[in-house]
ZAMARGU-4260 file (C-alpha; in steps of 0.2 Angstrom, whole numbers, plus 5000, padded with zeros to 4 digits):
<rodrens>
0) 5000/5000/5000 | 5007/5019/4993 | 5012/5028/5010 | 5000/5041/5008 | 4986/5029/5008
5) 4991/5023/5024 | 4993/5042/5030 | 4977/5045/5023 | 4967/5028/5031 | 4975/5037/5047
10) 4968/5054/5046 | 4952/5048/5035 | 4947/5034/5040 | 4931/5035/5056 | 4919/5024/5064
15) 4901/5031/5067 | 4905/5035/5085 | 4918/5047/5083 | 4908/5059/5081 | 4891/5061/5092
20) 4873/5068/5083 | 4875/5079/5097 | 4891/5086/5088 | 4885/5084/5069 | 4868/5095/5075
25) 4881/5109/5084 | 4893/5109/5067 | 4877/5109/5055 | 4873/5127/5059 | 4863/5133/5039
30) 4869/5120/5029 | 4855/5110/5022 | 4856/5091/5019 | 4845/5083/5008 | 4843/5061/5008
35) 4842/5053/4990 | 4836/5034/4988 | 4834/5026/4972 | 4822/5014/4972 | 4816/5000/4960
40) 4804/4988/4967 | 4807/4991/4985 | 4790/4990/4992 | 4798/4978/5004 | 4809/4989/5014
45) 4809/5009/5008 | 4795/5010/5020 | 4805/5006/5034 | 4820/5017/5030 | 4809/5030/5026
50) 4799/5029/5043 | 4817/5027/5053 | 4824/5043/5043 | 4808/5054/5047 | 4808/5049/5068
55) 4825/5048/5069 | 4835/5063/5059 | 4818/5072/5056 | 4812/5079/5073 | 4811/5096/5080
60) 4825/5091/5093 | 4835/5080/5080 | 4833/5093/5063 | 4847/5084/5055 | 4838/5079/5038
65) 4831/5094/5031 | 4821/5084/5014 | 4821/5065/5010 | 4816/5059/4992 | 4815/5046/4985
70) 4817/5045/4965 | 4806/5029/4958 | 4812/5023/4943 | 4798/5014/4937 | 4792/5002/4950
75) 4779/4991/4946 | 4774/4988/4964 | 4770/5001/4977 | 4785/5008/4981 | 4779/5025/4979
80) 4766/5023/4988 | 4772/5016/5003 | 4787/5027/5002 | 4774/5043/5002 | 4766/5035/5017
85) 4782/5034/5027 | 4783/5051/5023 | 4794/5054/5011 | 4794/5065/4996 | 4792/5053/4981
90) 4796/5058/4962 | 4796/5049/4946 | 4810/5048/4938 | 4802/5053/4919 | 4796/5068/4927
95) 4813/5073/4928 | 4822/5084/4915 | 4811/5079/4903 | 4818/5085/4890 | 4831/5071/4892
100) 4824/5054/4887 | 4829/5042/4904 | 4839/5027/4901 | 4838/5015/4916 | 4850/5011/4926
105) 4855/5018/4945 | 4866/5033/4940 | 4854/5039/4930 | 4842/5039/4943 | 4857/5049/4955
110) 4861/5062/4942 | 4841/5067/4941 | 4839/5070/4959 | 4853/5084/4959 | 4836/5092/4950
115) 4825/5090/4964 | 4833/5093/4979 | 4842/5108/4986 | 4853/5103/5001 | 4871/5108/5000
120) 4875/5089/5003 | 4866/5075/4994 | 4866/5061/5004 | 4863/5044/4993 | 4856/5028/5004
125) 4849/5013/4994 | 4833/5007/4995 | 4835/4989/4998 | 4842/4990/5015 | 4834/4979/5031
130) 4836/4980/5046 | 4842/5001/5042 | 4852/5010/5058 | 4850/5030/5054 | 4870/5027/5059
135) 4871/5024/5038 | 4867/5047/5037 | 4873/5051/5053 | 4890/5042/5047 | 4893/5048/5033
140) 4885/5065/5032 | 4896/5070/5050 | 4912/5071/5043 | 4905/5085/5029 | 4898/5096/5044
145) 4913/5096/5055 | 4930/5096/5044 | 4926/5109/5026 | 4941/5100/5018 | 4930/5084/5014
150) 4920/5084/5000 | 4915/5066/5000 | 4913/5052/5012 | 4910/5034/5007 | 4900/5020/5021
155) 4911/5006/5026 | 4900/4992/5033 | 4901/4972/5034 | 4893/4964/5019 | 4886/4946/5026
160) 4880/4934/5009 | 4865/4922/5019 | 4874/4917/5036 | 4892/4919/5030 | 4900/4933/5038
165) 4910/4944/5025 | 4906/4935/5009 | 4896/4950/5002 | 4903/4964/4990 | 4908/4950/4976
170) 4907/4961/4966 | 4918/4973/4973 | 4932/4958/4980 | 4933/4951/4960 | 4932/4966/4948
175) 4933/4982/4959 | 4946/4982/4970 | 4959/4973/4957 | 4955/4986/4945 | 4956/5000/4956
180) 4973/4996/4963 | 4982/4993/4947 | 4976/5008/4940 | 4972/5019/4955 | 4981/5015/4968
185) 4978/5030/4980 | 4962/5023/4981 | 4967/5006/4988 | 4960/5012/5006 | 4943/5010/5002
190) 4934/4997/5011 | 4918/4998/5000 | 4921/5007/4981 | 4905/5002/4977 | 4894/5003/4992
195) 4878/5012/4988 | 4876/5024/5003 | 4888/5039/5003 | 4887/5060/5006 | 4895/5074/4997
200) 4894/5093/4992 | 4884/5095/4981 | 4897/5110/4975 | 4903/5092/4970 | 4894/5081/4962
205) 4886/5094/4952 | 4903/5094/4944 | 4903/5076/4941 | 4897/5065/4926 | 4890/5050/4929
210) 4889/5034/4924 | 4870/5029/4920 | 4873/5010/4925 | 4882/5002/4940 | 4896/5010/4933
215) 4891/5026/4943 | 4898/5023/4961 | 4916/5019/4953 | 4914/5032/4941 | 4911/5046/4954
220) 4926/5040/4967 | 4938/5039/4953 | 4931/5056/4947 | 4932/5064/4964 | 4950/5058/4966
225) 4954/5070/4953 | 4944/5084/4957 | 4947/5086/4974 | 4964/5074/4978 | 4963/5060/4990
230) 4963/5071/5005 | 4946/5077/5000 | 4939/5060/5002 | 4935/5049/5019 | 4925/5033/5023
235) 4915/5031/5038 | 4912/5011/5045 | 4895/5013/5051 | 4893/4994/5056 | 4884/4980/5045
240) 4873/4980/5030 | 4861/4970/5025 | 4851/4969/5007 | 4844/4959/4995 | 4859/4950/4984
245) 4862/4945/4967 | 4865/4930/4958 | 4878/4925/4949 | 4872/4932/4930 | 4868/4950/4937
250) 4883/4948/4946 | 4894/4947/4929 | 4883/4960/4923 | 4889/4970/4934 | 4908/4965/4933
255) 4905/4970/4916 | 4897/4988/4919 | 4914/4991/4930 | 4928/4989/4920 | 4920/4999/4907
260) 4918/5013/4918 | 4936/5011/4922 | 4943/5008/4905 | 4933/5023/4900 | 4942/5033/4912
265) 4960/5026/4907 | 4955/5028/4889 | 4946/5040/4880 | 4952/5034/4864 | 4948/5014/4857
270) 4936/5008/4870 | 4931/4988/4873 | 4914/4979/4866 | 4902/4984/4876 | 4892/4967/4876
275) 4893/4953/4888 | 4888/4935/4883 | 4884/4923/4897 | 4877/4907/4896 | 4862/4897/4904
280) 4857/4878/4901 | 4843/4877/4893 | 4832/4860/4886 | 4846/4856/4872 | 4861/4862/4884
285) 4869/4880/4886 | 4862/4895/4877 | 4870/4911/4875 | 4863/4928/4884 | 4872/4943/4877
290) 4869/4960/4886 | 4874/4978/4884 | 4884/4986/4895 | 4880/5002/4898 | 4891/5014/4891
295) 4882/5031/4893 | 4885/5045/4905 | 4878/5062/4910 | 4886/5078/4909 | 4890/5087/4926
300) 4874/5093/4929 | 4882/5111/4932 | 4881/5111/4912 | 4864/5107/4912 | 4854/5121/4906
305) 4840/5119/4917 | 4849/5117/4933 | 4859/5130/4929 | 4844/5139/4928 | 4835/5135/4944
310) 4852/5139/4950 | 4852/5159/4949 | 4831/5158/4949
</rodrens>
């Protein structure tokens, strides 16, 4: 591991209890913070993270959450209703920017909501969650409130796969973390690259392409690295997470969305195929499947017209 990294795991590293709500309340003073989750057929559990946000980080003695949204792209069950019920603010993805045709995919559900929310920092949690501890915004929103020289601030967590302890993140073991240590090494320190739930300015991710796809969460760490240099960047261990899992198909899918997103940062020039083919036994014996990768991103929505509008409105 490079020596600044192991500096940097030293001075950027946290766990959940070093800093008290008691302290995050008395460091929030004006800054707004707005909490983002992306939902797709979540009926299941946004309710629950909805209700535990609201009681929890919502009250007139804890005001730490000042608007919670969740951005539906295109459940077919009743996500958006039991979401609204909980109390959040619920909006369709299509209804936003429509003058930009949606793609599906996660990051192009996280790039919309920069247009419907207003907090100075974004916080992003995913929808899926069970058994949800607010430690998950607390964690990770804290170290933007108390030290102005982090801009973005990643979740670390344990990943349990059924009953087996630390066999979650597959993902992340096989195609992330390989990939981001032979090409970026500073970011070696990073416990989960691709976890879903992490806070930053927004003067930040308005900045920031992203990656429709799966891609996104690689995309924006590897992008913030750049813009605001290592130093600008923490992680915050806020215990265990637990969610609903892949299988193995989705999983290569997945793999696949990854290394795009990183050969596309490595290279702008001659990019690989974007198609993946896997296979699946049928009645006459393995068939071929063969998927697109996403490739698409979205500008920095500082670039987008109608932002920038609302912006000086």
């Amino acid at each position: 591991m490079l020596e600044e990294v192991e500096r940097w795991l030293s001075r950027r590293s946290w766990s959940v209890a070093d800093r008290p709500l008691e302290r995050i309340l008395a460091a929030k003073r004006a800054t707004t913070v707005s909490v983002v989750l992306p939902a797709l057929n979540e009926e299941a559990t946004v309710g629950d993270i909805v209700g535990v946000i609201r009681r929890e980080l919502m009250s007139e003695a804890v005001p730490l959450v000042d608007e919670l949204v969740v951005l539906d792209s295109g459940s077919t069950d009743r996500t958006a209703e039991v979401a609204a019920a909980a109390g959040a603010r619920v909006v369709a993805r299509d209804d936003v920017l429509p003058r930009i045709p949606a793609v599906p995919g996660k990051g192009e559900v996280l790039w919309r909501s920069l247009m419907v929310t207003s907090g100075d920092v974004v916080c992003f949690v995913d929808a899926d969650l069970r058994d949800f501890s607010a430690d998950f915004v607390t964690g990770i929103v804290g170290p933007l409130l108390t030290d102005p020289e982090v801009h973005l601030v990643k979740a670390m967590y344990d990943r349990p796969l059924g009953d087996s302890p630390g066999q979650g993140g597959r993902v992340t073991e096989l195609m992330a973390r390989p990939v981001l240590n032979l090409h970026w090494p500073q970011l070696a320190g990073f416990v989960q690259p691709l976890g879903g739930e992490y806070a930053a300015r927004r003067s930040l991710l308005e900045r920031l392409p992203f990656p429709v796809g799966y891609g996104v969460e690689l995309g924006l760490l590897v992008d913030a690295l750049h813009t605001v240099g290592l130093d600008g960047l923490a992680q915050v261990d806020v215990g265990v997470r637990k969610h609903r899992h892949q299988d193995g198909h989705a999983l290569g899918r997945m793999a696949a969305t990854i290394y795009r997103t990183a050969q596309l940062r490595l290279s702008r020039g001659h990019l690989v195929r974007p198609w993946l083919t896997q296979f699946e036994r049928g009645e006459e014996g393995f068939e071929p499947r063969t998927y697109a990768v996403d490739t698409e991103e979205r500008p920095p929505m500082a670039e987008v017209a109608e932002y920038a509008h609302r912006r000086v409105a």
